[in-house]
KEGUPA-406701 format. One record per residue (C-alpha): x, y, z; chain; residue in one letter; residue number from 1. Coordinates in Angstrom, 2 decimals, decimal comma. Layout:
N
X;Y;Z;A;a;NUM
...
% end
This chain:
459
23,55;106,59;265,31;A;x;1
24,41;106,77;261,71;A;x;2
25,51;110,60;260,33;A;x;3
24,38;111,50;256,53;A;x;4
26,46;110,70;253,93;A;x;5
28,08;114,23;253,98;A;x;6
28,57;116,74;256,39;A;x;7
27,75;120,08;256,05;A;x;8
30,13;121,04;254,15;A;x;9
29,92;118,56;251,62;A;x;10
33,01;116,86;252,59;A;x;11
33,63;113,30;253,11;A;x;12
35,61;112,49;256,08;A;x;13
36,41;108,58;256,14;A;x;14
39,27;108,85;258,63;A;x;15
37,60;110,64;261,37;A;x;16
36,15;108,91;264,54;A;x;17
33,32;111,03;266,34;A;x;18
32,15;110,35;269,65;A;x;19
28,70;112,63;269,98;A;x;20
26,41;113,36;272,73;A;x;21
28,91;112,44;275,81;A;x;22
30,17;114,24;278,92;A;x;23
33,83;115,09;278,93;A;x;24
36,33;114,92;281,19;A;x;25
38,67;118,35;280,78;A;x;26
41,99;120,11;282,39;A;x;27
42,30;124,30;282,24;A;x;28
45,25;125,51;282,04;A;x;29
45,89;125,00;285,56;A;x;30
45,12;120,91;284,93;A;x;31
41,91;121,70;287,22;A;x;32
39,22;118,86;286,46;A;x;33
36,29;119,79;284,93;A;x;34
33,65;118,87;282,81;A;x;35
32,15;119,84;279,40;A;x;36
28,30;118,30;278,53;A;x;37
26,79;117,31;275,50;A;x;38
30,34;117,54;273,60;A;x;39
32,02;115,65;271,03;A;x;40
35,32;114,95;270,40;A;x;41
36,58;114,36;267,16;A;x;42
39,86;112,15;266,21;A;x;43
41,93;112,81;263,06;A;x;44
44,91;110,27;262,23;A;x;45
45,10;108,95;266,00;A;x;46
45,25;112,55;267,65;A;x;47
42,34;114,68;269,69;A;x;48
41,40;117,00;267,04;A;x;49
38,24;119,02;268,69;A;x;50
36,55;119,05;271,78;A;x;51
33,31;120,66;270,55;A;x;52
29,31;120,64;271,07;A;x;53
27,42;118,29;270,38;A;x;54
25,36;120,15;267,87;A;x;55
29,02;120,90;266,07;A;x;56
29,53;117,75;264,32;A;x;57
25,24;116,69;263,78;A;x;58
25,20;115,54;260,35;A;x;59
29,32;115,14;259,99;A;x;60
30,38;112,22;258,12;A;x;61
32,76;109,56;259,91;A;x;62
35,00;106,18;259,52;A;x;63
33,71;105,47;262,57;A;x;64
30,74;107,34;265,00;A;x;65
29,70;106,58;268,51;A;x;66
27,09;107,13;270,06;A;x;67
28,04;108,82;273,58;A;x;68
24,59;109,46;275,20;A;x;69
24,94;108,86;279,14;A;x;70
28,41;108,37;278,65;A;x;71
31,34;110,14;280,20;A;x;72
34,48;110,52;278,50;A;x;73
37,86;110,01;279,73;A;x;74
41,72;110,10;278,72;A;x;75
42,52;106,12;279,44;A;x;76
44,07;105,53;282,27;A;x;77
47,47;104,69;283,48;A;x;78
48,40;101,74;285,43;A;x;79
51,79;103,07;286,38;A;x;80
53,77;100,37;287,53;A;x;81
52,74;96,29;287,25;A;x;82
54,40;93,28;286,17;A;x;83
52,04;92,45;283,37;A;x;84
52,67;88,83;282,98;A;x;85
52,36;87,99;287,06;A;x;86
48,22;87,70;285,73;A;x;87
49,54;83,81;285,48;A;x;88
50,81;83,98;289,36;A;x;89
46,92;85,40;290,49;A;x;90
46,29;84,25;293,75;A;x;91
49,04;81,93;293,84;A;x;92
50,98;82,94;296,78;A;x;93
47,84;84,63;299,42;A;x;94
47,92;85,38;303,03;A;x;95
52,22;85,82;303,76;A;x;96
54,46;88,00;304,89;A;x;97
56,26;89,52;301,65;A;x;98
59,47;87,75;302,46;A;x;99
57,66;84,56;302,15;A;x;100
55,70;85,48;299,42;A;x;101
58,93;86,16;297,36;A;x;102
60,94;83,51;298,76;A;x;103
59,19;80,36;299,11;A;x;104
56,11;81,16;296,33;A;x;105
57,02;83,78;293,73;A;x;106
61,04;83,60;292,94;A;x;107
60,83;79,69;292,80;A;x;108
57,92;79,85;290,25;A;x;109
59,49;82,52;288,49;A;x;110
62,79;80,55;287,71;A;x;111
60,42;78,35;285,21;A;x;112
59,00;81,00;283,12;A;x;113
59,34;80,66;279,34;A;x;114
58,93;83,49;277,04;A;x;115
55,78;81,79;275,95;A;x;116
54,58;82,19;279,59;A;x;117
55,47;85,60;280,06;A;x;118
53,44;86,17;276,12;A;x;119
50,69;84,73;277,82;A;x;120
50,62;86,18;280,55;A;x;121
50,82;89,57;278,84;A;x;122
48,13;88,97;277,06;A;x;123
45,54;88,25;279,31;A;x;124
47,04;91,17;280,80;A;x;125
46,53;93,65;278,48;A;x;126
42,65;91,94;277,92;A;x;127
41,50;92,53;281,64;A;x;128
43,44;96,02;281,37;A;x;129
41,28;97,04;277,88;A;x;130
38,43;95,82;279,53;A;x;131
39,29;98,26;282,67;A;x;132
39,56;101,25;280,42;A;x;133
43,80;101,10;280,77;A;x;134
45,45;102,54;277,85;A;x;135
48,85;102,67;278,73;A;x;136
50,96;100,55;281,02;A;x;137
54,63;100,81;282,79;A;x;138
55,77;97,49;282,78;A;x;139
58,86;96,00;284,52;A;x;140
59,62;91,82;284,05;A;x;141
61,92;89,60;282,37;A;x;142
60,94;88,67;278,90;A;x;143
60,12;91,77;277,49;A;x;144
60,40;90,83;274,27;A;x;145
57,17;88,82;274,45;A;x;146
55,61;91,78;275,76;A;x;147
56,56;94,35;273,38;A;x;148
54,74;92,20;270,97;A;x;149
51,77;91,43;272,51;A;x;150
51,71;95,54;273,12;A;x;151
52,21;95,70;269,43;A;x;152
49,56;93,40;268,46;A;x;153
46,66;94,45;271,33;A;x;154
47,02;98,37;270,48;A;x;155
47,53;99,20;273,81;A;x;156
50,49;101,69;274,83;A;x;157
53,15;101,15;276,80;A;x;158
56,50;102,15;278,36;A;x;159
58,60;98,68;279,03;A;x;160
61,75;97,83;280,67;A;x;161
63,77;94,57;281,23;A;x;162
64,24;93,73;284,91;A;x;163
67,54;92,97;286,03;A;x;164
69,70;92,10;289,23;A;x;165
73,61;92,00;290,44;A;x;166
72,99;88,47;290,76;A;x;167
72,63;88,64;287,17;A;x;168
76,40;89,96;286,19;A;x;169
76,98;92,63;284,12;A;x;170
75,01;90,79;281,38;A;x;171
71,49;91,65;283,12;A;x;172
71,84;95,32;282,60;A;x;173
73,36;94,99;279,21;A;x;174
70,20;93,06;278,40;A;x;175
68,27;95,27;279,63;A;x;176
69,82;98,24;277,67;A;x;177
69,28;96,77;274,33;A;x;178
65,40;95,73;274,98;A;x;179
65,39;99,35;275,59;A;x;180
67,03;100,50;272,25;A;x;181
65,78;98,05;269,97;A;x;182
62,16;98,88;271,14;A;x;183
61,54;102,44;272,00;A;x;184
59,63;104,41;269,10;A;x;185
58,18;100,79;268,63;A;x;186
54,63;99,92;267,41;A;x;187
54,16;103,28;265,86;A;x;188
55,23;105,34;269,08;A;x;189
52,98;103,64;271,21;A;x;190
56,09;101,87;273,01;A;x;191
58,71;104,05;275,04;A;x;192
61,06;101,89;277,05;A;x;193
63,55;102,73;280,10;A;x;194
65,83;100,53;282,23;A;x;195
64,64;98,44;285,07;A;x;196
66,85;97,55;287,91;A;x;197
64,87;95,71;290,18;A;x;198
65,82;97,72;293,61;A;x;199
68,43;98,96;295,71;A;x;200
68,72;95,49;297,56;A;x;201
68,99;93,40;295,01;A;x;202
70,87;96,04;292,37;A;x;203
74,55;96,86;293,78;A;x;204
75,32;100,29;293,74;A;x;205
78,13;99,93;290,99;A;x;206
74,79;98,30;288,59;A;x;207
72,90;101,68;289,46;A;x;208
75,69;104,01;289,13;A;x;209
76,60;102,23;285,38;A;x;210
72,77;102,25;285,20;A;x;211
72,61;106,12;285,73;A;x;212
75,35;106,88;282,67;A;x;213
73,85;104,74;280,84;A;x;214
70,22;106,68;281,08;A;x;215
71,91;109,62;280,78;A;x;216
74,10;108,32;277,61;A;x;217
70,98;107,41;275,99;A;x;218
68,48;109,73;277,33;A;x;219
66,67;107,25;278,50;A;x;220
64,61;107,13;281,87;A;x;221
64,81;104,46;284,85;A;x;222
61,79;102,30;286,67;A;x;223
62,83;100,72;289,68;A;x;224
61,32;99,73;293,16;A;x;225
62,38;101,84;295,93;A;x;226
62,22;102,67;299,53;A;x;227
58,79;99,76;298,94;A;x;228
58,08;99,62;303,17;A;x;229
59,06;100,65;306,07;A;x;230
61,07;97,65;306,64;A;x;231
63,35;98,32;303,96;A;x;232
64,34;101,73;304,77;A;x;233
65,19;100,51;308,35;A;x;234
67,01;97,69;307,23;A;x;235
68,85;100,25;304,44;A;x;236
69,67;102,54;307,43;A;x;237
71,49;99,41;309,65;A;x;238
73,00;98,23;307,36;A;x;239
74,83;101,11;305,39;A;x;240
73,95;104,34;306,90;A;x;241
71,66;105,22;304,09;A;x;242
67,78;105,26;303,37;A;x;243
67,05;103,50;300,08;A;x;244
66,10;106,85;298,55;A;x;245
69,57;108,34;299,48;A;x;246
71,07;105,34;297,33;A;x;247
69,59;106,51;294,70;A;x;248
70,92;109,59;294,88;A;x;249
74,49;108,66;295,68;A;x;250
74,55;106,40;292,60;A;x;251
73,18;109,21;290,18;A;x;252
69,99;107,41;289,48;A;x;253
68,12;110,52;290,69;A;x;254
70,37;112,99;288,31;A;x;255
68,05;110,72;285,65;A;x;256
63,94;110,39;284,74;A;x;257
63,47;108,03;287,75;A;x;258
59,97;106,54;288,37;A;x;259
59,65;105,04;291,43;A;x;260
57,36;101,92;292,23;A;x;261
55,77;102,50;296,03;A;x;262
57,51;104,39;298,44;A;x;263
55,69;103,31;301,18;A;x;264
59,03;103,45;302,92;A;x;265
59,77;107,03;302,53;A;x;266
60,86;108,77;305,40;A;x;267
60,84;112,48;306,56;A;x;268
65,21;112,62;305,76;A;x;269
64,62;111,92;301,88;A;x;270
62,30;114,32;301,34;A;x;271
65,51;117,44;300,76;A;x;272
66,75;114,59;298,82;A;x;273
63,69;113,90;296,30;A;x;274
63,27;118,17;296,14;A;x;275
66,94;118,27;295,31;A;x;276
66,23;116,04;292,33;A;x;277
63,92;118,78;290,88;A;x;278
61,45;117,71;288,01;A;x;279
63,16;114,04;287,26;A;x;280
61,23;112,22;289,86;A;x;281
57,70;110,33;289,63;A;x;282
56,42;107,91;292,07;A;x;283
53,65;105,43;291,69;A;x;284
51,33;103,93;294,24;A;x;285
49,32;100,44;294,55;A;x;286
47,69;100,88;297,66;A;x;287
46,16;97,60;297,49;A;x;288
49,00;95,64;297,94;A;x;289
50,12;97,51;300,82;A;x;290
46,91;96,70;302,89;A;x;291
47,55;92,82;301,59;A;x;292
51,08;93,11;302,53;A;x;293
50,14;94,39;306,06;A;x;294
52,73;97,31;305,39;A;x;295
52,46;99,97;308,35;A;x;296
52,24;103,26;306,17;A;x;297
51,43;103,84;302,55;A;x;298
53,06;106,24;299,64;A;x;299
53,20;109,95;301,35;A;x;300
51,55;111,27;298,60;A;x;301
51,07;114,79;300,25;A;x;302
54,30;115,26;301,00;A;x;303
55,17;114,22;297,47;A;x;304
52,82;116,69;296,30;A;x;305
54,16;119,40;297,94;A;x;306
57,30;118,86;296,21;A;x;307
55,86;119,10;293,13;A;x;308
56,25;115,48;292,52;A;x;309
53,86;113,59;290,37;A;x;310
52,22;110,31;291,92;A;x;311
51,22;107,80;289,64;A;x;312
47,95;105,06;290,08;A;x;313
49,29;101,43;289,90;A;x;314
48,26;98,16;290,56;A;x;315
51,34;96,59;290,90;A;x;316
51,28;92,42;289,59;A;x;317
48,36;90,44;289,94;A;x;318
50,47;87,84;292,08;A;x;319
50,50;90,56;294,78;A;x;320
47,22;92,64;293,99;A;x;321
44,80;89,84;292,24;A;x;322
43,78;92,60;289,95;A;x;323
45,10;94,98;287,33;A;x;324
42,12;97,27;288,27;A;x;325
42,94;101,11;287,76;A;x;326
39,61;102,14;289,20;A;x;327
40,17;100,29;292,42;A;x;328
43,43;102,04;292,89;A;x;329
42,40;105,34;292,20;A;x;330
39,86;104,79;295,15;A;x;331
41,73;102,77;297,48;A;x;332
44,13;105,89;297,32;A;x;333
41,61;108,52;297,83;A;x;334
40,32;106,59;300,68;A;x;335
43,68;105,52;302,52;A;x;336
45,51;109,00;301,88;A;x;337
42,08;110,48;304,06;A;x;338
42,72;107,94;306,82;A;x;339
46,40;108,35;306,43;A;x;340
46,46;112,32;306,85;A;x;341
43,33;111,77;309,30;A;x;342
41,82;115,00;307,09;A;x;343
38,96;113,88;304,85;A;x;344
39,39;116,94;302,69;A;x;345
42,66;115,39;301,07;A;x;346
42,19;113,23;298,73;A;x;347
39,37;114,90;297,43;A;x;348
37,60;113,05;294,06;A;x;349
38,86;115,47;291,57;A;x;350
42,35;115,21;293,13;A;x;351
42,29;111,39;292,80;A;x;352
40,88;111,73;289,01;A;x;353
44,13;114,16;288,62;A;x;354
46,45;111,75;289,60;A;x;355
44,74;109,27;287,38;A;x;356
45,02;111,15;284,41;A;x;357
47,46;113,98;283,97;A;x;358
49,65;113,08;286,94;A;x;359
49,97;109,39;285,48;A;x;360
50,74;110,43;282,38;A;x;361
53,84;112,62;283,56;A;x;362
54,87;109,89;285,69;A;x;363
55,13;107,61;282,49;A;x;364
57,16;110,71;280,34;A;x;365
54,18;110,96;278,58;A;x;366
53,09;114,33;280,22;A;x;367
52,87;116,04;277,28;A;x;368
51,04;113,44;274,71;A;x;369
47,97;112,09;276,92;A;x;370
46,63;112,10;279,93;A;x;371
43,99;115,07;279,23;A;x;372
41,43;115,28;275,87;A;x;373
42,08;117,85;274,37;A;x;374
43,91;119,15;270,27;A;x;375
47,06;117,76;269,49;A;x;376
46,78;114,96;272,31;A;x;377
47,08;111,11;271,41;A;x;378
43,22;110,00;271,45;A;x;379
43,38;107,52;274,09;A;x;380
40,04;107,68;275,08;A;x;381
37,85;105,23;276,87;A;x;382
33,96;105,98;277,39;A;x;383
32,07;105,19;281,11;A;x;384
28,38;104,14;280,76;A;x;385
26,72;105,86;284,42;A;x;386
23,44;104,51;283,62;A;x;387
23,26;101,22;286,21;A;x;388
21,55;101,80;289,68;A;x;389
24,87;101,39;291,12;A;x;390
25,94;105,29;289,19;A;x;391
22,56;107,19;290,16;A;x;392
21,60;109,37;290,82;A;x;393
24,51;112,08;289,90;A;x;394
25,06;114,56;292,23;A;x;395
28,57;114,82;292,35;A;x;396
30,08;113,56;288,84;A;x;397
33,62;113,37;290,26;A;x;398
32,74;111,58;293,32;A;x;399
30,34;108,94;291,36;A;x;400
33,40;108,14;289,03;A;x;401
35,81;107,68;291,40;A;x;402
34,00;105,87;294,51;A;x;403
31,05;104,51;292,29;A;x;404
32,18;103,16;288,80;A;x;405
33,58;100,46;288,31;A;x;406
35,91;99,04;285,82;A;x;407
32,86;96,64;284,10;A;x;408
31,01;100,20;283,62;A;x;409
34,12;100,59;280,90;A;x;410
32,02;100,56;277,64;A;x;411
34,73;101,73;274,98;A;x;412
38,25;101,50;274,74;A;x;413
40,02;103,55;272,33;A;x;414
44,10;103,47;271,80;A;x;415
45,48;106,22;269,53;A;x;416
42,53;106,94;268,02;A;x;417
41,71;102,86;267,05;A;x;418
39,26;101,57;269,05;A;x;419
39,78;98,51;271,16;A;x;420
37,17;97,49;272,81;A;x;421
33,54;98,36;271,54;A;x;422
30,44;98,05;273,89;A;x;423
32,44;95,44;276,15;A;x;424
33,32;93,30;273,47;A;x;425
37,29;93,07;272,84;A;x;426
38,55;93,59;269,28;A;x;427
42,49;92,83;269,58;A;x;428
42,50;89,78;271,77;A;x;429
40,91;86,09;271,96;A;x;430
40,55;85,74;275,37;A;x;431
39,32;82,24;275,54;A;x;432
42,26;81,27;273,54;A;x;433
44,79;82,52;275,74;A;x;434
43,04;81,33;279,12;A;x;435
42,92;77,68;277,21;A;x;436
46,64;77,84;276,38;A;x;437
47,96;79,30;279,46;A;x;438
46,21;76,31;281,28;A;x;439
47,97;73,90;279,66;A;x;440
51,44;75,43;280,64;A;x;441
50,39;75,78;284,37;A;x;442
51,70;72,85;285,95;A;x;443
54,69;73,15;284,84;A;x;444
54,67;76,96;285,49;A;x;445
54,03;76,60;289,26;A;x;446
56,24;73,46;289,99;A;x;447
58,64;74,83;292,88;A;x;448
60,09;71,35;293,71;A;x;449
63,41;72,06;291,99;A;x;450
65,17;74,20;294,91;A;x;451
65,30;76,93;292,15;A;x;452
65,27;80,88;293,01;A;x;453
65,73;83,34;290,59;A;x;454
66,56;86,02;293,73;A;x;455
66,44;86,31;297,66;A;x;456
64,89;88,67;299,41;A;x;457
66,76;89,43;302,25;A;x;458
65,87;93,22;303,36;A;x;459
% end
C-alpha cells in the first residue's frame, strides 16, 4: 500500500513508520488485554506515537508503511531468561537426568567455548528469536562481550549479564561487574545489563552477599537461577537448614532487583520470604524444560501472583529446551498451570498474553518502556498474520493467539521502531553464513575427551 505523497495536511513525514489496517493488542489502565480493530499505530523516532483508526492516517505520508490487513499487532515478546549462545549445544545432550546432562554433556563442552563460538551462537540466536517475534532477551552466559555485539548489530534488545561461579575466585564476579558497566545504556539504550551469579549451589554465600552491595552500589539488578526443582530445595534444606530462596535473602540478594530463572522448587516456607521482598522480585518460567527434565512440579505461578509478583515467559537454552520459541512457552504455561492448579479457569488466554507482554517486560526492568503499544512506549512491535487454516475461524482472538499461532505466523519484526524482519525475510542477519561458520567450529566445540569441566553439579 503506497500513501500519497502528502498527507492531509500537507506535511511530509519521512521519519514516521505506519502500520494501517491491523488489529491491536491493548492494556487499560488496569493492564486488562484488549483489543482495538482496524487501527494504526504510528512510530516517531523509535517510540509508539498513536494508536489511532485506521481511517486516521489514510493518505499520511511515511519513511516506511505497512500494510496490516489480517494482521494482529503485538508489543514483541520477551524471552525472559535463556542462554543465547547454547543454540550451538541444540539437541546435544537429550534424554538425561539434569545431573548428567550438566555433568557428563554440557560443562565438558562448555570448557571449549571461544568467544567466536559464543558470537555464533548468539547470532543464530537472535535470528530464530526475530523470526519468533522476540524483541528483547535476558541473557545469562560467559562471553558476553560477543553478545553485546551481536545485540548491537541484529537490533534486537536486550538485558545481559556475565555468568560467574565461586569456583571462579573473586575474579568471576569482578568480571562480571565490569561487562555490566561498560555495557549498560549500550546500543542506543537497547542494552541494560545486571549481574549473573549462576545459583546458590555453585555461588558461595560470601559471592552473593559482595554480589548484593555491589547491585546496590551500582543500582544495578541481579539474574540468577534459583530454587530450579524440587531437588534442590531439599538438598538446600539437608544440607544447611535453608531453602535456596531463604539464601537469597540472608545474603541481601533479595534487598536488590532480583529476577529469578525457574522456581520450580519453591516451596510453601519462602513464600513470607518473597512477600517480604516487596516489589524487587520477578521470576521467569520455561515450562518446557521442566517436562524434559522430568521435574515433579513447575513455577507456582499463582501463588506468585498473589504476591504481586511478576512471572516472566522463558525458554531457557536451546541445549535444554531445543527451541528459543516464546509462543510455545506462553502455551505450555497456560496449559501446565491448568493441570497444575487442576482448575481450567487459571491460566486463562488473556492471562497468559499478560504475562507475555506487560508482566515480561517488568520482569526484565523494562516495565515502564515496552511491553504494551501504546504513546511514549519503545515501538517494539511485531505483526501476526491469522490468515492460514490453522488460525480460523476467530472466535476467540485471545485463545487463537495463544493456543493456535505459531511462531512461523510471525510476519514483521520491528525493534525500536526499525524494522527487522519484513514479511519473514530477516534484514540484520545472514543466516546461512552463520550456520556455515558455526559448522566448521563444531568438532572442536563438542570434543569432551579432555576430562575438562567448567563446574559440577552436585545439588
Amino acid at each position: 500500500m503506497t500513501p500519497t505523497d502528502v498527507d492531509g495536511a500537507g506535511v511530509q513525514r519521512p521519519g514516521e513508520l505506519v502500520i494501517s489496517g491491523c488489529t491491536v493488542l491493548v492494556h487499560d489502565d488496569q493492564g486488562a488485554v484488549g483489543f482495538e480493530e482496524d487501527a494504526a499505530v504510528v512510530v516517531r523516532d523509535g517510540t509508539v506515537a498513536e494508536v489511532t483508526r485506521a481511517e486516521a492516517v489514510a493518505g499520511r505520508v511515511a519513511g516506511e508503511w505497512i500494510d496490516g490487513r489480517g494482521q494482529v499487532a503485538l508489543p514483541g515478546l520477551i524471552n525472559c531468561h535463556t542462554h543465547a549462545p547454547m543454540v550451538a549445544l541444540r539437541g546435544l545432550a537429550e534424554d538425561l537426568p539434569v545431573e548428567e546432562w550438566f555433568n557428563d554433556v554440557v560443562w565438558p563442552v562448555e570448557s571449549n567455548l571461544s568467544e567466536k563460538d559464543v558470537e555464533l551462537g548468539a547470532r543464530l540466536a537472535c535470528a530464530e528469536m526475530i523470526r519468533g517475534g522476540v524483541t528483547c532477551f535476558a541473557d545469562h552466559y560467559f562471553a558476553m562481550d560477543a553478545v553485546a555485539r551481536v545485540v548491537a548489530e541484529c537490533g534486537m534488545r536486550a538485558l545481559l549479564g556475565e555468568a560467574f561461579f565461586s569456583s571462579q575466585g573473586p575474579q568471576g564476579r569482578e568480571r562480571s561487574l565490569e561487562f555490566a558497566l561498560r555495557h549498560h545504556g549500550g546500543a542506543g539504550g537497547r542494552i541494560t545489563t545486571c549481574l549473573a551469579p549462576h545459583a546458590p549451589y555453585t555461588v558461595d554465600d560470601g559471592d552473593l552477599a559482595a554480589t548484593a552491595g555491589l547491585a546496590r552500589e551500582h543500582g544495578l539488578p541481579v539474574h540468577l537461577h534459583a530454587a530450579e526443582n524440587r531437588d534442590q530445595t531439599e538438598t538446600s534444606l539437608a544440607r544447611h537448614g535453608v531453602t535456596p530462596v531463604e539464601v537469597l535473602e540472608r545474603t541481601g540478594i533479595l534487598d536488590t532487583e532480583v529476577l529469578i530463572a525457574h522456581g520450580t522448587g519453591i516451596v510453601e516456607r519462602d513464600l513470607p520470604v518473597l512477600e517480604r521482598a516487596g516489589g524487587r522480585v520477578a521470576v521467569a518460567s520455561a515450562p518446557r524444560g521442566y517436562m524434559k527434565f522430568a521435574w515433579p512440579g513447575t513455577t507456582p505461578v499463582r501463588a506468585l501472583r498473589e504476591l504481586g509478583i511478576p512471572v516472566g515467559l522463558a525458554t531457557d537454552g536451546a541445549a535444554s529446551n531445543n527451541s528459543l520459541d516464546v509462543w510455545e512457552s506462553m502455551a505450555l504455561t497456560s496449559l501446565v498451570q491448568k493441570s497444575a492448579e487442576g482448575d481450567p479457569r487459571w491460566l486463562t488466554s488473556r492471562q497468559a498474553l499478560h504475562h507475555a507482554t506487560l508482566q515480561s517486560a517488568e520482569a526484565v526492568g523494562l516495565g515502564d518502556s515496552i511491553g504494551s503499544i501504546a504513546p511514549g512506549r519503545r515501538a517494539d512491535i511485531v505483526l501476526v498474520d491469522l490468515t492460514g487454516p490453522h488460525t480460523q475461524p476467530v472466535h476467540d482472538l485471545a485463545a487463537t493467539l495463544v493456543h493456535s499461532a505459531r511462531a512461523s505466523d510471525v510476519r514483521t519484526t520491528i525493534v525500536d521502531g526499525r524494522v527487522l524482519m519484513r514479511d519473514r525475510e530477516l534484514l540484520t542477519i545472514d543466516v546461512p553464513a552463520v550456520v556455515r561458520e558455526l559448522g566448521e567450529r563444531l568438532p572442536a566445540l563438542v570434543e569432551r575427551g579432555h576430562g575438562r569441566r567448567i563446574q559440577d553439579y552436585d545439588t
